[in-house]
C-alpha positions as CSV (number, residue, x, y, z in Angstrom):
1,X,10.1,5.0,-16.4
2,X,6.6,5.7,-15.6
3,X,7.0,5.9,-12.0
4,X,9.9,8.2,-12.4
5,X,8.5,10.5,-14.6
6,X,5.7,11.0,-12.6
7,X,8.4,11.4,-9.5
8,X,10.3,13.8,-11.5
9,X,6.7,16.2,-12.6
10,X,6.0,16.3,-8.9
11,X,10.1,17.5,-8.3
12,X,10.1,19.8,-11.1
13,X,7.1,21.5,-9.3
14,X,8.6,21.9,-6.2
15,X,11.5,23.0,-7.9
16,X,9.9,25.8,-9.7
17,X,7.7,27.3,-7.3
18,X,11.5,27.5,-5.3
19,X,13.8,28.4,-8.3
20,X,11.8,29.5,-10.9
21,X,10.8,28.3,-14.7
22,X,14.0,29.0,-16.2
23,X,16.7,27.1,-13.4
24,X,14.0,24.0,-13.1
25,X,13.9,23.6,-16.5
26,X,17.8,23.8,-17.5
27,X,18.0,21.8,-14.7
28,X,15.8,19.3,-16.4
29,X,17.1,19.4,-19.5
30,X,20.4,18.4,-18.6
31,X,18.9,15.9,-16.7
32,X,18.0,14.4,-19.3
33,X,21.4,15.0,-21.6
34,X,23.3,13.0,-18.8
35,X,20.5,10.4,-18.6
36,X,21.1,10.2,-22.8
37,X,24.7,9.8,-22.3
38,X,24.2,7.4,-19.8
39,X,21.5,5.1,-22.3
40,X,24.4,5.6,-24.8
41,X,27.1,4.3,-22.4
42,X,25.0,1.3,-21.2
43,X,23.6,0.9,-25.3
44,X,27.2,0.1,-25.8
45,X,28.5,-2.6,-23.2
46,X,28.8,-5.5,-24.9
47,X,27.9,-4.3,-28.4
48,X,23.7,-3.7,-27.3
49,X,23.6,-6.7,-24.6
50,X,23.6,-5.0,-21.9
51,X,21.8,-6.3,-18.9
52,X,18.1,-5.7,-18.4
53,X,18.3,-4.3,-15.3
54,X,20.7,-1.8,-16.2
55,X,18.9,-0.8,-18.7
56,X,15.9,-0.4,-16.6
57,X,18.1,1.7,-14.3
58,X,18.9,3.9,-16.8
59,X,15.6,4.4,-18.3
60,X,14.8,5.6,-14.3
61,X,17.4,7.9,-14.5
62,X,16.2,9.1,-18.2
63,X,12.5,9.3,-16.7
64,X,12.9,11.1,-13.4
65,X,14.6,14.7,-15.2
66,X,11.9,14.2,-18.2
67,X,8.9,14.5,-15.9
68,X,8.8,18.1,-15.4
69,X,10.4,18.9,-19.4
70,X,6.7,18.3,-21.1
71,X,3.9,20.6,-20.5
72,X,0.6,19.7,-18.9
C-alpha cells in the first residue's frame, strides 16, 4: 500500500497541475470510495477468508487514489 500511495501522490500531482485542485481531488476521493467497496466486496468472500493476495490487491487499489487525498 506503501508503494501505491506514494505512486498515487506523484499521480495526483500531475493531475493537478493538468486539471486543477478541485477535479484531482474528486477524482481521488472516489478513488478511494470504489477502492472501499472493493475491501468490502473482497471482506466478504467466504465470510473474512478471503485470499491474501486479493486482499493485498485491494489494499493497492485502496492506496494508489489515497496518495494525493492527504496534505503534505
Amino acid at each position: 500500500m506503501g508503494v501505491s500511495g506514494a505512486v498515487g501522490t506523484v499521480l495526483g500531482g500531475r493531475l493537478t497541475d493538468r486539471w486543477g485542485v478541485d477535479r484531482t481531488l474528486l477524482t481521488a476521493f472516489g478513488g478511494v470510495a470504489a477502492a472501499a467497496l472493493v475491501l468490502l466486496v473482497v471482506g466478504s468472500i467466504g465470510h473474512g477468508a478471503a485470499p491474501v493476495w486479493l486482499v493485498c490487491l485491494a489494499l493497492v487499489l485502496w492506496g494508489c487514489p489515497g496518495g494525493p487525498t492527504s496534505p503534505r
